[in-house]
C-alpha positions in Angstrom: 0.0 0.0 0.0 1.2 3.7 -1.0 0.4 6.3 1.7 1.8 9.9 1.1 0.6 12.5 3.8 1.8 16.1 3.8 0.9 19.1 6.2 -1.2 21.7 4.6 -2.5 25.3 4.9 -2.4 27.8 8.3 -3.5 25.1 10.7 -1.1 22.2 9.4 -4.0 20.1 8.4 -2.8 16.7 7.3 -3.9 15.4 3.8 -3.5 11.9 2.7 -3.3 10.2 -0.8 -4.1 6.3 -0.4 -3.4 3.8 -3.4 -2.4 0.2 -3.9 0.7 1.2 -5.6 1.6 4.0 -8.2 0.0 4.3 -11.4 -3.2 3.0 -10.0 -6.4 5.3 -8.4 -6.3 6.3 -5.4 -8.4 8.0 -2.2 -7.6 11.6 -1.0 -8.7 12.0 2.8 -9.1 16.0 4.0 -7.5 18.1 1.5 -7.5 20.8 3.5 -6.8 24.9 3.1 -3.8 24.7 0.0 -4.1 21.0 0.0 -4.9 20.7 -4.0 -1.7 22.0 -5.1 0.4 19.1 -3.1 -2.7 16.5 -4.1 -1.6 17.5 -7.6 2.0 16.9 -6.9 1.6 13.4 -5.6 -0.9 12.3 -8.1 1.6 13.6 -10.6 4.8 12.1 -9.4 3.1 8.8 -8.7 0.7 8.8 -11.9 -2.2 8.3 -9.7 -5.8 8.9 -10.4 -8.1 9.7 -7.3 -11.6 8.7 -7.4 -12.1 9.7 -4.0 -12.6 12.1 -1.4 -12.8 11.0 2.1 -13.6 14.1 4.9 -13.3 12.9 8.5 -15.3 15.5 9.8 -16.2 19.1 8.1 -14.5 21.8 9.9 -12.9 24.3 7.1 -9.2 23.6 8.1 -10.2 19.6 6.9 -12.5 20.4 4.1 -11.2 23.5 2.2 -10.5 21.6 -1.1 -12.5 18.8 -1.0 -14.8 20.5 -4.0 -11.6 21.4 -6.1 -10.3 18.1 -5.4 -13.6 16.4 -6.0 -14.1 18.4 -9.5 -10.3 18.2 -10.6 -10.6 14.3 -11.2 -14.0 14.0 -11.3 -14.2 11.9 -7.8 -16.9 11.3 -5.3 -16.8 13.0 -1.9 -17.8 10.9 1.3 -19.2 12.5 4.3 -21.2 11.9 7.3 -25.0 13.5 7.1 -24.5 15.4 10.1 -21.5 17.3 8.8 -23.0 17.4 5.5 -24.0 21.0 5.7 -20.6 22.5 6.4 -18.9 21.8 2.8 -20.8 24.6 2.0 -21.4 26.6 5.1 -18.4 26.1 7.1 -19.3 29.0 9.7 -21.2 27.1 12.2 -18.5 24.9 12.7 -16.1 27.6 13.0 -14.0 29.1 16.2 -14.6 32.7 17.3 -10.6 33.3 16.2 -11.6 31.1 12.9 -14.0 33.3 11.8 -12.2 36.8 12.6 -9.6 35.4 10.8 -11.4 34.7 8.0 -13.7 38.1 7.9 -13.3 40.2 5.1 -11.8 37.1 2.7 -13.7 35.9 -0.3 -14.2 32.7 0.5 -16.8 30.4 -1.8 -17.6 27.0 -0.4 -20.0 24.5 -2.4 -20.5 21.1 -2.2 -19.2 18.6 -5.2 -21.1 17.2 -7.7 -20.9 13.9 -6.5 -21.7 13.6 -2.4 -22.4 10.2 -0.9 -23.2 10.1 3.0 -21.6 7.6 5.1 -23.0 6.2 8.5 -21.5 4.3 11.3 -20.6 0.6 10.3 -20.4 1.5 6.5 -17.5 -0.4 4.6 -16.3 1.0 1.1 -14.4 -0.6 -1.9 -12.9 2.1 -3.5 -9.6 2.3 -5.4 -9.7 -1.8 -4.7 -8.9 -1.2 -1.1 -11.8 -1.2 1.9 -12.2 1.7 4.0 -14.2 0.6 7.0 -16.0 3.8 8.7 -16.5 4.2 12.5 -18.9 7.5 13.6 -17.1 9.2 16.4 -19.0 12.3 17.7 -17.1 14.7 19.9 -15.1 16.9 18.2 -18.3 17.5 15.5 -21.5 16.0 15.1 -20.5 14.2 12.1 -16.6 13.0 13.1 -15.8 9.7 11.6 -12.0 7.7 11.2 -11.3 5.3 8.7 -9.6 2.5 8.8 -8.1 0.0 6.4 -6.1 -3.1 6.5 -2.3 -2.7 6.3 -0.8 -6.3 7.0 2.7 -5.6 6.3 5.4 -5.0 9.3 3.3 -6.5 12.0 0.6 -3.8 11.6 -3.1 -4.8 10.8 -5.0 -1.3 9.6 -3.7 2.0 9.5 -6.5 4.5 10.6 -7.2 7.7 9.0 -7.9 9.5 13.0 -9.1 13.1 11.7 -9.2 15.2 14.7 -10.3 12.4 17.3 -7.0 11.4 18.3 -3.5 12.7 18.2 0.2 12.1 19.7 -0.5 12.5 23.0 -4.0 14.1 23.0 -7.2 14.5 21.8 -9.7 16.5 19.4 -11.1 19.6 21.3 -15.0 19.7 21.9 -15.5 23.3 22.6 -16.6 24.6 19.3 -19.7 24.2 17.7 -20.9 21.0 17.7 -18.9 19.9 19.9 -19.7 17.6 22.8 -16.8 16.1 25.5 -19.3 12.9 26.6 -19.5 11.8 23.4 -15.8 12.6 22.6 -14.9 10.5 25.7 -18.0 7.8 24.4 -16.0 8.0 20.9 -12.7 7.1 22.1 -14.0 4.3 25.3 -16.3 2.4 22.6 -13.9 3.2 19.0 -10.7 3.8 20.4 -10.1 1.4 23.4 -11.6 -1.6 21.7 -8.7 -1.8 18.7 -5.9 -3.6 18.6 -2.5 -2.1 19.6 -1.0 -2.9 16.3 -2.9 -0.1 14.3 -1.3 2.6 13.2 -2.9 6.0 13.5 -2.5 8.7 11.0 -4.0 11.9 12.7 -5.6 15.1 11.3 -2.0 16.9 12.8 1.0 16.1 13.9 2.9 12.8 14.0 1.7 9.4 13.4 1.3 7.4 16.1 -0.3 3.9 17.4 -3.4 2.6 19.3 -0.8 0.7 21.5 1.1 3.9 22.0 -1.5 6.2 23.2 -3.4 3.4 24.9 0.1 3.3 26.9 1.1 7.2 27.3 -2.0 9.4 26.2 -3.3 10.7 29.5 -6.7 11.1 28.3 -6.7 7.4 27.5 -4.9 6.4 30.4 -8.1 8.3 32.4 -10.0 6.7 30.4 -9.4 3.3 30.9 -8.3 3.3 34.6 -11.9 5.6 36.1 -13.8 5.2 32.7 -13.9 9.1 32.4 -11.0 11.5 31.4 -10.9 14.4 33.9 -8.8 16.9 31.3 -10.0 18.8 28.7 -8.0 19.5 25.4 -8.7 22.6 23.8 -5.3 22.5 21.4 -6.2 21.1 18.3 
């Protein structure tokens, strides 16, 4: 499996281009703000052809480019129904600072042609891999990981984490839509269950594994010693 993931835009968003191996199609997940022009280089080098769009959840600094992304290769954008609404009205989903930031910009949102909703339990065949889809409410409404099967170097999936897990931490849950019982319902029932062997590829910063932050995450380590995480991450 060919997995090329590069930081993009203000916020460092990570995007990820999934295929088989080069010169097949492939799956972009969150092309985020300025993510097209790095989707274009890895398609490019690797004569890829995505078919594709996977959004873990649709805050702006995941979702940016999924239209031009979408519309450049004529692929199908997959989203949960409950963040549906923000490819094109990010605002409600938006921090205070997010949206002073952005006042006075012209910025157009508008979903993709093609947009197919995706529910808890869903598995997809796309790009002759499977994607299975896990909904994990917290961070927004409609937060959902990915995972799919690696089986090479003693690892069994490699999950696609969006902003419900990180290095060391988890997704925030004071912006809109956000809810911290459910994020800690997300990562008890979605999280802890896994095997330690999965590798997890987060919406920023490093990669990581299950085993790892089951281990050294505080949050977890709350978690799964009192069954409730007394912190509250408002970083990412």
């Amino acid at each position: 499996m060919f997995i090329a993931g590069f930081p993009a835009g203000p916020w460092g968003t990570n995007c990820y281009v999934v295929a088989n191996e080069a010169g097949s199609e492939c799956v972009v997940i969150d092309p985020g703000k300025d993510a097209a022009s790095g989707v274009a280089d890895v398609v490019r080098e690797h004569k890829l052809k995505p078919v594709a769009v996977l959004v873990t959840h649709g805050h702006v600094d995941h979702m940016w480019c999924v239209a031009p992304v979408a519309g450049t290769y004529d692929a199908t954008a997959w989203i949960h129904p409950a963040d549906r609404h923000l490819l094109a009205n990010p605002m409600p989903g938006m921090s205070a600072e997010t949206t002073s930031m952005m006042l006075g910009g012209k910025y157009e949102f508008a979903e993709p042609d093609d947009v197919r909703e995706i529910t808890d339990g869903a598995s997809l065949e796309l790009a002759g891999m499977r994607f299975d889809v896990d909904h994990t409410p917290g961070h927004t409404q409609g937060s959902i990981v990915f995972r799919t099967p690696y089986a090479h170097q003693d690892i069994s999936q490699v999950m696609f984490s969006g902003d419900l897990l990180f290095a060391g931490s988890i997704g925030r849950t004071d912006l809109p839509g956000g809810d911290h019982a459910q994020m800690l319902n997300s990562l008890r029932t979605k999280v802890l269950t896994l095997p330690d062997d999965i590798v997890v590829l987060p919406g920023h910063g490093e990669q990581t594994s299950i085993g790892r932050e089951r281990a050294v995450n505080p949050f977890l380590v709350d978690l799964a010693e009192t069954g409730d995480a007394g912190r509250v991450n408002r970083g990412l």
